[in-house]
N, CA, C and O atoms as CSV, one atom per row, in Angstrom:
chain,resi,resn,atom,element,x,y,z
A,1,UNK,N,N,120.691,95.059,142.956
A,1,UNK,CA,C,119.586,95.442,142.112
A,1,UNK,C,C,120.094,95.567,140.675
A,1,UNK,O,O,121.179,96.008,140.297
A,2,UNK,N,N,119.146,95.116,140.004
A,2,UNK,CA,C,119.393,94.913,138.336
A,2,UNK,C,C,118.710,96.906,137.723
A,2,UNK,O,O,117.653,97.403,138.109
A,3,UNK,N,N,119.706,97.575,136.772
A,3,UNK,CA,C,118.807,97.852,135.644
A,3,UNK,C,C,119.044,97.714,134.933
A,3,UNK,O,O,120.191,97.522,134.530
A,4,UNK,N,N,118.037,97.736,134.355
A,4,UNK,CA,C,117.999,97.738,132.987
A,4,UNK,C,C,116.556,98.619,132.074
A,4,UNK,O,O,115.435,98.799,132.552
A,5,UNK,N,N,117.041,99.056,130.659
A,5,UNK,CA,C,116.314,99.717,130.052
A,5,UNK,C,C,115.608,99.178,128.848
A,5,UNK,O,O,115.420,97.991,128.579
A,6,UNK,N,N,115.182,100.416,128.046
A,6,UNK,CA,C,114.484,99.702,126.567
A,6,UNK,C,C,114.454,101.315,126.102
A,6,UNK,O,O,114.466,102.469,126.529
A,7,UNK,N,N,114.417,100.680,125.173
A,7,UNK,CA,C,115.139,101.564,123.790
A,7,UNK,C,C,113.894,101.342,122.791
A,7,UNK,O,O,113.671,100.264,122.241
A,8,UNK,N,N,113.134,102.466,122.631
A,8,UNK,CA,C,112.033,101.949,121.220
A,8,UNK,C,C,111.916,103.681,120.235
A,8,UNK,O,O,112.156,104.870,120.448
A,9,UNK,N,N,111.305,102.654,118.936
A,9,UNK,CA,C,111.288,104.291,118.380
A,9,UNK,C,C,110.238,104.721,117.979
A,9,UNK,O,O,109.168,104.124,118.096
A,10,UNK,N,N,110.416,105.997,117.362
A,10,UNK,CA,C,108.930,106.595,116.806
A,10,UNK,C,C,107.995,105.534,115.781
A,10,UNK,O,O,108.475,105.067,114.748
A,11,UNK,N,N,106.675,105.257,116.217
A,11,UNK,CA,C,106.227,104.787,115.489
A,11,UNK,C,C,105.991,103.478,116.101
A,11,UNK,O,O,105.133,102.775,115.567
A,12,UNK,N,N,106.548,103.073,117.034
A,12,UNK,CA,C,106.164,101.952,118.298
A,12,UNK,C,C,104.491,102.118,119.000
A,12,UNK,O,O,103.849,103.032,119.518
A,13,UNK,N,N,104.318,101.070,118.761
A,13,UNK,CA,C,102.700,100.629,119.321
A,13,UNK,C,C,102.578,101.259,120.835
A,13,UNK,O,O,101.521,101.558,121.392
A,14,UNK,N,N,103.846,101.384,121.346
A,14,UNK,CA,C,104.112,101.817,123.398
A,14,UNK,C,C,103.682,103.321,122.864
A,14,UNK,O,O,102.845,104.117,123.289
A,15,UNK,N,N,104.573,103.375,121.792
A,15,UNK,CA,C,104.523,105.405,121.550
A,15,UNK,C,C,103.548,105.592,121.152
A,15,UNK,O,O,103.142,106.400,121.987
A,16,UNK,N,N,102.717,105.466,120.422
A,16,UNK,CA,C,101.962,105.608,119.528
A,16,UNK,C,C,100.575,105.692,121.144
A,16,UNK,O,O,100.221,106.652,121.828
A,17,UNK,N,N,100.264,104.558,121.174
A,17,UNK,CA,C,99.251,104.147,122.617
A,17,UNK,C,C,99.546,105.172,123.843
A,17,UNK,O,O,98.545,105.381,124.528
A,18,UNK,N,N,100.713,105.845,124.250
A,18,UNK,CA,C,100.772,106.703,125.098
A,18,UNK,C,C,100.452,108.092,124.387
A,18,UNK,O,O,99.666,108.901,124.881
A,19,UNK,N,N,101.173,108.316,123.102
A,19,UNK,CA,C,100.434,109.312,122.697
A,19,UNK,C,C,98.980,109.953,122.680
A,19,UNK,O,O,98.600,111.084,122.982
A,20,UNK,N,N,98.101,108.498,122.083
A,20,UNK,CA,C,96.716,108.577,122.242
A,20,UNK,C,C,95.974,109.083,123.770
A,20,UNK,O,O,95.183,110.010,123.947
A,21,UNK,N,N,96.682,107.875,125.015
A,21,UNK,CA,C,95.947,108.537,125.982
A,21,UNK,C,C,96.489,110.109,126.683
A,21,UNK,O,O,95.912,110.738,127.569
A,22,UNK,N,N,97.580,110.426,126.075
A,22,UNK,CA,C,97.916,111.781,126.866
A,22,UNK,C,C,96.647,113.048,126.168
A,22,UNK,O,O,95.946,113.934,126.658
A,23,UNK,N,N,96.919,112.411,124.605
A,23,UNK,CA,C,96.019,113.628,123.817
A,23,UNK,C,C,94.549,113.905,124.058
A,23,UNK,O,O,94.065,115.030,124.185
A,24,UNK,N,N,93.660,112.350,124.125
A,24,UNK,CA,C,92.410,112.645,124.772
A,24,UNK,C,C,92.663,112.565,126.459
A,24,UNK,O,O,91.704,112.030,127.015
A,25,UNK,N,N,93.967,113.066,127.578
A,25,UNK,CA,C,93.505,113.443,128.986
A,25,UNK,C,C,94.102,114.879,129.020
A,25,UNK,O,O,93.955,115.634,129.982
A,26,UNK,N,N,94.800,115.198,127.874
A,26,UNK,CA,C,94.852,116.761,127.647
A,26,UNK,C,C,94.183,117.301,127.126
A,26,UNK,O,O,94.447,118.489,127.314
A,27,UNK,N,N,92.976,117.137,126.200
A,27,UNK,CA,C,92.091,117.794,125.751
A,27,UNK,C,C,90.570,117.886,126.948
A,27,UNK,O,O,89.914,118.917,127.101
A,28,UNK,N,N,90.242,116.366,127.770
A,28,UNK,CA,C,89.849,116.870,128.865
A,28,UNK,C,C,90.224,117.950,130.002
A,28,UNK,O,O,89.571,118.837,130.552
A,29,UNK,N,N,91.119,117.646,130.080
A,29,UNK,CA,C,91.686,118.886,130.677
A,29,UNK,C,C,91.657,120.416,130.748
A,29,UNK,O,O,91.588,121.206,131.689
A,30,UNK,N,N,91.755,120.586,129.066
A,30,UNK,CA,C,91.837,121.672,128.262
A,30,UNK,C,C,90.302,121.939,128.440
A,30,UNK,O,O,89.858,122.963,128.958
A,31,UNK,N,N,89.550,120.921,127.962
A,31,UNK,CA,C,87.527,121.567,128.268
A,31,UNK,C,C,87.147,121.733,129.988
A,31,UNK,O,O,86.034,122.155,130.300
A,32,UNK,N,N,87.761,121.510,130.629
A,32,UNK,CA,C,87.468,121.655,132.096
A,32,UNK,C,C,88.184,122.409,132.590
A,32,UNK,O,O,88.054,122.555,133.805
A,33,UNK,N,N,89.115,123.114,131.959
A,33,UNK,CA,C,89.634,124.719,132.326
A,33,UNK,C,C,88.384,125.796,131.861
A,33,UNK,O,O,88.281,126.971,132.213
A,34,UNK,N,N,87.636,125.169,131.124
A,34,UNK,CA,C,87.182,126.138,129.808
A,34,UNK,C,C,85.738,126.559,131.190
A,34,UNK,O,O,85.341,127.713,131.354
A,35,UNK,N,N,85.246,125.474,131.918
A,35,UNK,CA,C,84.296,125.325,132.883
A,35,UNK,C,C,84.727,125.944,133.954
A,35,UNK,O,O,83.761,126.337,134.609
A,36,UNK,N,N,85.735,126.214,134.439
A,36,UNK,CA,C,86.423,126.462,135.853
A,36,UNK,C,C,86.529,125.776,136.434
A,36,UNK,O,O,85.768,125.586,137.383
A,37,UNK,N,N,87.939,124.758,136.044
A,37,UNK,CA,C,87.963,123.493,136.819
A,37,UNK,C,C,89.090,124.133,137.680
A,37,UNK,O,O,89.961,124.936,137.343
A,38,UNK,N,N,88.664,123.181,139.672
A,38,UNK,CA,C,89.437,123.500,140.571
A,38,UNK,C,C,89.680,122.382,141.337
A,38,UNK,O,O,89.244,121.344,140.839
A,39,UNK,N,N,90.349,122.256,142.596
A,39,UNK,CA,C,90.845,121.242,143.200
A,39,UNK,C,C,89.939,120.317,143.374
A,39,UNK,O,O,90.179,119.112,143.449
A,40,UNK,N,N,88.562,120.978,143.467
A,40,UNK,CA,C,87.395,119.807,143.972
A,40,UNK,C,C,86.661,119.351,142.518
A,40,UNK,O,O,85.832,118.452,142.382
A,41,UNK,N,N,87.156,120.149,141.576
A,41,UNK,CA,C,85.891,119.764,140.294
A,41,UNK,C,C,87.157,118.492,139.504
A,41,UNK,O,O,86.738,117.682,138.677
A,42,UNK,N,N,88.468,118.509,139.867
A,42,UNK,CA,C,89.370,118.216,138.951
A,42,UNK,C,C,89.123,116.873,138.053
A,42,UNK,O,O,88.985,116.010,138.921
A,43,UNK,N,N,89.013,116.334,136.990
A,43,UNK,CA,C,88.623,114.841,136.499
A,43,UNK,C,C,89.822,113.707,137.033
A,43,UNK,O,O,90.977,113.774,137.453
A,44,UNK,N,N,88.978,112.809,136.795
A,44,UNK,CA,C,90.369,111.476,137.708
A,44,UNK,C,C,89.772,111.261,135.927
A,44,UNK,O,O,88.753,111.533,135.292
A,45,UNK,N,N,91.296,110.519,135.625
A,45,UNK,CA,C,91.252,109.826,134.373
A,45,UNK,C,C,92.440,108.635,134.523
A,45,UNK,O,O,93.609,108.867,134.831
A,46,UNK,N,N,91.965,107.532,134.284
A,46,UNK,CA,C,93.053,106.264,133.886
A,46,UNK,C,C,92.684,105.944,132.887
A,46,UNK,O,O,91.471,105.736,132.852
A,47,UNK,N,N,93.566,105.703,131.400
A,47,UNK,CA,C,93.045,105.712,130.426
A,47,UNK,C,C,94.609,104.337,130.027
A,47,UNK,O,O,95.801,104.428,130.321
A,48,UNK,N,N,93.943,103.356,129.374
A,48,UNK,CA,C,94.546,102.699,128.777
A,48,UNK,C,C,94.186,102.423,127.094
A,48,UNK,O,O,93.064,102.243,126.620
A,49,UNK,N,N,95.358,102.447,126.439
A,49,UNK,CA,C,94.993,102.122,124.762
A,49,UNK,C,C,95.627,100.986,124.548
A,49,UNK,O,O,96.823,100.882,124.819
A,50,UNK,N,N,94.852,99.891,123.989
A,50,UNK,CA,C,95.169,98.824,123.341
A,50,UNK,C,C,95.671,98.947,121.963
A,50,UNK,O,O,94.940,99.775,121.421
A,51,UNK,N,N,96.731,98.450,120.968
A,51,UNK,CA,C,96.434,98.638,119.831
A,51,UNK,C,C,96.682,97.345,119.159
A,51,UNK,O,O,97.215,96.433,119.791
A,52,UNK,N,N,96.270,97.174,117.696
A,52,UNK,CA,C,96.442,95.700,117.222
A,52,UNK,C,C,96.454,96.123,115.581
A,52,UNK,O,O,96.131,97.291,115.368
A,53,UNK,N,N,96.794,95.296,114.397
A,53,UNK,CA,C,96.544,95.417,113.522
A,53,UNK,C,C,95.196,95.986,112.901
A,53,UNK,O,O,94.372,95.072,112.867
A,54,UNK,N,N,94.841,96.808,112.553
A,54,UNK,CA,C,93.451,97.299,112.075
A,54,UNK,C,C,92.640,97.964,113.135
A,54,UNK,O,O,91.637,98.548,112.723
A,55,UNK,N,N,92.919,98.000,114.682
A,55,UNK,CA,C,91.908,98.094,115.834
A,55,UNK,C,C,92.670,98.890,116.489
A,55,UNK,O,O,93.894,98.863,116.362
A,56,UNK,N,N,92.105,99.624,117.199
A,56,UNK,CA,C,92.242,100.565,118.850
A,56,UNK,C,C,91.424,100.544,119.656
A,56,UNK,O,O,90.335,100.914,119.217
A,57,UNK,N,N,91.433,100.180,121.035
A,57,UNK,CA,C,90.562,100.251,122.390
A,57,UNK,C,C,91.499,101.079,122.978
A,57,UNK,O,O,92.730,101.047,123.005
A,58,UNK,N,N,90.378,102.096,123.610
A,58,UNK,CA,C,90.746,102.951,124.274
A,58,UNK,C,C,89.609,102.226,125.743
A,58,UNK,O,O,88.384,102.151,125.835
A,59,UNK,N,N,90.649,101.834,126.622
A,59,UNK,CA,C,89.224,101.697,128.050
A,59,UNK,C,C,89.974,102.524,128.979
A,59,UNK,O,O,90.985,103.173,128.707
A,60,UNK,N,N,89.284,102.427,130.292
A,60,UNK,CA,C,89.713,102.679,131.357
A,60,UNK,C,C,88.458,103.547,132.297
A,60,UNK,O,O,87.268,103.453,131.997
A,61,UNK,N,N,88.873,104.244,133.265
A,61,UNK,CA,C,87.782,104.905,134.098
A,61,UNK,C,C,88.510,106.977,134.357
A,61,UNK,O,O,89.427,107.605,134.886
A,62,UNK,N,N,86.919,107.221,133.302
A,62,UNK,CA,C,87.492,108.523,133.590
A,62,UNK,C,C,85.984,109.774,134.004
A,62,UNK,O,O,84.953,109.837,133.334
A,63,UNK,N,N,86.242,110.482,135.041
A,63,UNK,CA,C,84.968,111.120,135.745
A,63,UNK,C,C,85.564,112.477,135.082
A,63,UNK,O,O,86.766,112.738,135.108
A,64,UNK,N,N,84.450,113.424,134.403
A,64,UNK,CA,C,84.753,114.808,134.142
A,64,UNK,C,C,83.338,114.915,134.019
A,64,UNK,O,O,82.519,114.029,133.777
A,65,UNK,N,N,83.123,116.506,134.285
A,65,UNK,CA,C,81.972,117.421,133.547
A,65,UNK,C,C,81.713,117.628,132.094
A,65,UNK,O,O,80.782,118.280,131.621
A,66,UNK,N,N,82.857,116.857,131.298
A,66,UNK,CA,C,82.347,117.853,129.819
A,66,UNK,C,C,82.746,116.019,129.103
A,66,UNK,O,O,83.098,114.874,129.388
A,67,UNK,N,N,82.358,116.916,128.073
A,67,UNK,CA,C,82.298,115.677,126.874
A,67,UNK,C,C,83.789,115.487,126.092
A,67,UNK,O,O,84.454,116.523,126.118
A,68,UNK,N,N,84.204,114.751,125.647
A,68,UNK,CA,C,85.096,114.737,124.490
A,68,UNK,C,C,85.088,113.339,123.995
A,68,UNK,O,O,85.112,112.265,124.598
A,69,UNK,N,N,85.035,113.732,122.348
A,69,UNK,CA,C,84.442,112.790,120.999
A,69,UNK,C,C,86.666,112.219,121.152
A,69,UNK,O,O,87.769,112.725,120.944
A,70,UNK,N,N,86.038,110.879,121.650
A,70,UNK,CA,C,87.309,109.709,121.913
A,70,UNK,C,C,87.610,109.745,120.546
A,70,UNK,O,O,88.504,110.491,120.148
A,71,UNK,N,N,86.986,109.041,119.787
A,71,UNK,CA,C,87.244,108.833,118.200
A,71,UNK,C,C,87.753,109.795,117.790
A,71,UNK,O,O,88.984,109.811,117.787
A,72,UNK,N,N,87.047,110.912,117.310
A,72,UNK,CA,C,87.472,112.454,117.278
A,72,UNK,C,C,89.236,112.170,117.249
A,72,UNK,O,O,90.039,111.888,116.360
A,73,UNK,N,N,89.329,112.428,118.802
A,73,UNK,CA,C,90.626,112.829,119.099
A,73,UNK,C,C,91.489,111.886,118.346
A,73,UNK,O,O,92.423,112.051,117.561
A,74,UNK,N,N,90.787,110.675,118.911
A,74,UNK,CA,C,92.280,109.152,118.504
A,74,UNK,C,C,92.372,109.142,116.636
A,74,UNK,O,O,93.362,108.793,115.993
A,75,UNK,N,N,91.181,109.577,116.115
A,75,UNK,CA,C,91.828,109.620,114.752
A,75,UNK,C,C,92.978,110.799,114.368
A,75,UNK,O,O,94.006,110.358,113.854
A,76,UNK,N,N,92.899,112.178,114.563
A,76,UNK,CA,C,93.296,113.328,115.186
A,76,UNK,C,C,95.023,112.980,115.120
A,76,UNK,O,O,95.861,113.475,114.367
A,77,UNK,N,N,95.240,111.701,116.454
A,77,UNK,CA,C,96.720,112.246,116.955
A,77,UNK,C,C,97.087,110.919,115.837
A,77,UNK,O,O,98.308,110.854,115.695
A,78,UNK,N,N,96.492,110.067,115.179
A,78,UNK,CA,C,96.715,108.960,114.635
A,78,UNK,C,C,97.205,109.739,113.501
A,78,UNK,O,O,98.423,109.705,113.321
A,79,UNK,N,N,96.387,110.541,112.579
A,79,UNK,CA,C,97.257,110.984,111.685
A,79,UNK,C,C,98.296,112.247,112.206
A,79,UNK,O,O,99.248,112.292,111.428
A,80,UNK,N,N,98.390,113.128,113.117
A,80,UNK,CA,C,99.350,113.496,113.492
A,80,UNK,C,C,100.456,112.805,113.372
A,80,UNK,O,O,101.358,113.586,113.072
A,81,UNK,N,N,100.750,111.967,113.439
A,81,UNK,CA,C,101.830,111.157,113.546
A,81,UNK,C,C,102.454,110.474,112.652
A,81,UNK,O,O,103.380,109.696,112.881
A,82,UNK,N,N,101.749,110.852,111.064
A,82,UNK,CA,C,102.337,110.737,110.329
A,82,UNK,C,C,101.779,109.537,109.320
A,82,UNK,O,O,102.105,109.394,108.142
A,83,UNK,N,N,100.621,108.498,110.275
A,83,UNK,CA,C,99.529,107.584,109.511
A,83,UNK,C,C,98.823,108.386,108.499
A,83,UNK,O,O,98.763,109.611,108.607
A,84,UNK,N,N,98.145,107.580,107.260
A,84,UNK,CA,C,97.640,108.261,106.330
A,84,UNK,C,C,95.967,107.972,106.724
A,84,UNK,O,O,95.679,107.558,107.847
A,85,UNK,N,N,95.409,108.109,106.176
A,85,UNK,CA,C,93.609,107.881,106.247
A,85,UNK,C,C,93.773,106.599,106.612
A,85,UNK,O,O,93.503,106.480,107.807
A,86,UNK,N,N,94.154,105.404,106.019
A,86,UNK,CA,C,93.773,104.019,105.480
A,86,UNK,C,C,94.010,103.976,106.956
A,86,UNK,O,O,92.932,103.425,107.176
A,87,UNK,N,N,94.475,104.088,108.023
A,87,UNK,CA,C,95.464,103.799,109.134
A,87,UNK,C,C,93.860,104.401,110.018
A,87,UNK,O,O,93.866,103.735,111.054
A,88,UNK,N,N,92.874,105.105,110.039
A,88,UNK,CA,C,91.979,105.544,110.474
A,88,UNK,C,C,90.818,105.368,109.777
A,88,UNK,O,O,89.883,106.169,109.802
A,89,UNK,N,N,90.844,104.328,109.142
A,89,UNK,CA,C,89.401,104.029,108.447
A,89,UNK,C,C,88.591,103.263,109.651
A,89,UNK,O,O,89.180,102.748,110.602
A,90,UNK,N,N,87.264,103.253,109.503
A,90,UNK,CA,C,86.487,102.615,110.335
A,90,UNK,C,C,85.628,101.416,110.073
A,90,UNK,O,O,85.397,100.935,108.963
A,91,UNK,N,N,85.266,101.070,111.013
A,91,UNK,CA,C,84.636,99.519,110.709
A,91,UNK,C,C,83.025,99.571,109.937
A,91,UNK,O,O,82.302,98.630,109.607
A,92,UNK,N,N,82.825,100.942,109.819
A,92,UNK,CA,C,81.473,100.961,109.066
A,92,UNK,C,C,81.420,100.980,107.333
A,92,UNK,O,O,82.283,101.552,106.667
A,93,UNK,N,N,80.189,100.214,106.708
A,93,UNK,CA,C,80.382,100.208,105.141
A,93,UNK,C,C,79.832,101.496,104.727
A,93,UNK,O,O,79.829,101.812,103.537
């Protein structure tokens, strides 16, 4: 058997894209404690982020009781990280 690894750094499209989906399936999380979430209420979330020059897709399949503003968040951890506005501007004039 082969291993082998990978080596990437802050500021990588992998990092950056895992960041996004941990922050909006921890903030679900965080609003479905707020409800009394338990073994049977718990949310299933698979969340994948695409990213590309100028664009982010966030898809995947996720079941919860409460709401959370996707955009919201993904602009949120986008400048967390050290992006300025221009890096979160939107496609509207």
């Amino acid at each position: 058997m082969q291993i082998t690894s990978e080596g990437i750094k802050i500021g990588h499209p992998d990092i950056v894209a895992d960041t996004i989906a941990a922050n909006i399936i921890a903030k679900i999380l965080d609003e479905e404690k707020k409800v009394g979430m338990e073994i049977n209420t718990m949310p299933h979330c698979g969340l994948e982020v695409f990213l590309g020059k100028g664009f982010c897709i966030v898809g995947g399949e996720v079941s919860t009781r409460i709401y959370v503003n996707i955009e919201k968040n993904l602009r949120q951890t986008v400048l967390s990280l050290g992006y300025n506005d221009a890096a979160c501007r939107t496609g509207k004039t």
